[in-house]
Backbone bond lengths (Angstrom), bond angles and torsions (degrees), N, CA, C in turn:
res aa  C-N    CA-C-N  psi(-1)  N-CA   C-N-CA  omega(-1)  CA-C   N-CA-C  phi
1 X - - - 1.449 - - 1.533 110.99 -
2 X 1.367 127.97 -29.37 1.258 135.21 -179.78 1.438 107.02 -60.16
3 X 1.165 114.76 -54.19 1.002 127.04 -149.24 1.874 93.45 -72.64
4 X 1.255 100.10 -57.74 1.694 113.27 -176.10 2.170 103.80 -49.92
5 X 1.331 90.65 -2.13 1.727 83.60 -164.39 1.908 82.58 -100.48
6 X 1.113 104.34 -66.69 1.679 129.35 175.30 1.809 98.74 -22.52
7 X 1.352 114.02 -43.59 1.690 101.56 -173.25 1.639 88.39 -101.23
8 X 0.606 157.63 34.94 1.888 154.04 166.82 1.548 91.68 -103.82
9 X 1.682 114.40 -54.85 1.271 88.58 -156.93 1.512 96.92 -91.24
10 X 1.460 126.70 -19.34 1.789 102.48 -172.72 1.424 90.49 -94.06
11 X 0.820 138.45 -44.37 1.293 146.29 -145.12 1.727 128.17 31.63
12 X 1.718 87.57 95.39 1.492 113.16 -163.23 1.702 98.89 -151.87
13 X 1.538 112.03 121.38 1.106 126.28 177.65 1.284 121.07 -59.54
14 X 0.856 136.60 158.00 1.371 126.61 171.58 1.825 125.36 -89.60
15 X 1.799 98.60 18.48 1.338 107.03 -167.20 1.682 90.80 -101.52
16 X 1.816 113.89 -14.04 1.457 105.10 -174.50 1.096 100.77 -89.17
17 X 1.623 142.92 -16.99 1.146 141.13 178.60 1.492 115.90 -64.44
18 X 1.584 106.60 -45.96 2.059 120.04 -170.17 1.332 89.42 -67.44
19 X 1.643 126.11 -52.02 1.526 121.06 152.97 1.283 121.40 10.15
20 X 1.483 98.10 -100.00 1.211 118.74 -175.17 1.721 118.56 -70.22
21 X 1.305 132.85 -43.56 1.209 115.77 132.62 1.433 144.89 -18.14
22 X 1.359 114.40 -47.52 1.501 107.03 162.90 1.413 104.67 -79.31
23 X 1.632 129.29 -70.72 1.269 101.50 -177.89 2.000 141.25 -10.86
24 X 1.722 96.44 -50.84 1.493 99.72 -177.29 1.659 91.47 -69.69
25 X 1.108 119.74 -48.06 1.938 101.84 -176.57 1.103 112.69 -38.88
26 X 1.245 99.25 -78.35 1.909 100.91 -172.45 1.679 115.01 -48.91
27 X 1.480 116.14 -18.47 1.479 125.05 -175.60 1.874 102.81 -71.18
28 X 1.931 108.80 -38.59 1.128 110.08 -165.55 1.537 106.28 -81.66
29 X 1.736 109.72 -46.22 1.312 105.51 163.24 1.485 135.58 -37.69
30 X 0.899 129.83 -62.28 1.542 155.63 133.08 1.409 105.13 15.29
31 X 1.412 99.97 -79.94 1.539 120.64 172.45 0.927 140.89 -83.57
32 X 1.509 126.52 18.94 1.597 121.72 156.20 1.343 132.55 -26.77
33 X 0.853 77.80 119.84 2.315 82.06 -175.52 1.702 109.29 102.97
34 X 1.477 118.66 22.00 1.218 84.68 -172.02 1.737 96.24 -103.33
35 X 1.549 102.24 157.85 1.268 113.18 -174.49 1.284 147.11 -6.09
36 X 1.868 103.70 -51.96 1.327 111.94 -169.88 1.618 82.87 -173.03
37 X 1.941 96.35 165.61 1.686 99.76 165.10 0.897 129.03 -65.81
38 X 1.687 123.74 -18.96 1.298 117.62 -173.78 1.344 121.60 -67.29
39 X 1.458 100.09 -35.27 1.579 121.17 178.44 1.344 114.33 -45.68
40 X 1.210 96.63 -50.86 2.031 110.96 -171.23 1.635 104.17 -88.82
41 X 1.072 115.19 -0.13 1.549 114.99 162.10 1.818 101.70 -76.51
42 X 1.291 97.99 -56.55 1.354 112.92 -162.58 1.748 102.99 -61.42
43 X 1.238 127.82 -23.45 1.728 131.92 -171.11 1.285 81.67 -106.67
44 X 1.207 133.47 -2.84 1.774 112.54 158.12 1.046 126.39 -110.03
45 X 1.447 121.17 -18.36 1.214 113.52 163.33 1.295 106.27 -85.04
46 X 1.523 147.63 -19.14 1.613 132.46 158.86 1.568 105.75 -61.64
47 X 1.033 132.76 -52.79 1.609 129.39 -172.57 1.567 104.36 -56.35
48 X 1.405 130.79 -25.90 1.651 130.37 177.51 1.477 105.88 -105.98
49 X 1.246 115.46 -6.74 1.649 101.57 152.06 1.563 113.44 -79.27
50 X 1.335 126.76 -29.36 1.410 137.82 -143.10 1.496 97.55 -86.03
51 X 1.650 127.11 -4.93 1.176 124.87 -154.43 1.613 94.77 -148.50
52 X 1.441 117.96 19.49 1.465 107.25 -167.57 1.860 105.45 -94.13
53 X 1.094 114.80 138.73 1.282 108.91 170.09 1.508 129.61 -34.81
54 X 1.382 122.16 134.97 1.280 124.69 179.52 1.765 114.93 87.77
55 X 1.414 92.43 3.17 1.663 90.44 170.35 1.558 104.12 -147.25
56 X 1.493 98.69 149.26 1.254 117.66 175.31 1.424 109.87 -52.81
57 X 1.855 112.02 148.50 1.495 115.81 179.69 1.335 79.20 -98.18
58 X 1.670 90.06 145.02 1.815 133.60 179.96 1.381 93.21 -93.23
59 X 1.208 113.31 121.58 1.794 138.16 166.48 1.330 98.13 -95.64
60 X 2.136 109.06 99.67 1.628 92.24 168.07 1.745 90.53 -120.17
């Protein structure tokens, strides 16, 4: 029942979440060694803007 209440009110699948979940995996894998957390906050929150609906994906 939680769950059935939980997608009424945001209404967000749970296929954009495994999404975004894998993204940060493969983002953390990827990036071993990088500097600090802030860093890998920051290459994850650009890599989940880079793919958000309503905008073009950035080819860098």
């Amino acid at each position: 029942m939680d769950g059935i209440v939980a997608h009424a009110r945001h209404q967000i699948s749970s296929g954009k979440v495994e999404g975004t979940n894998n993204m940060i995996r493969s983002l953390r894998r990827a990036g071993y060694g990088y500097p600090d957390d802030e860093y890998f906050f920051l290459k994850t929150f650009d890599s989940s803007r880079r793919y958000s609906p309503g905008r073009e994906a950035v080819v860098r």
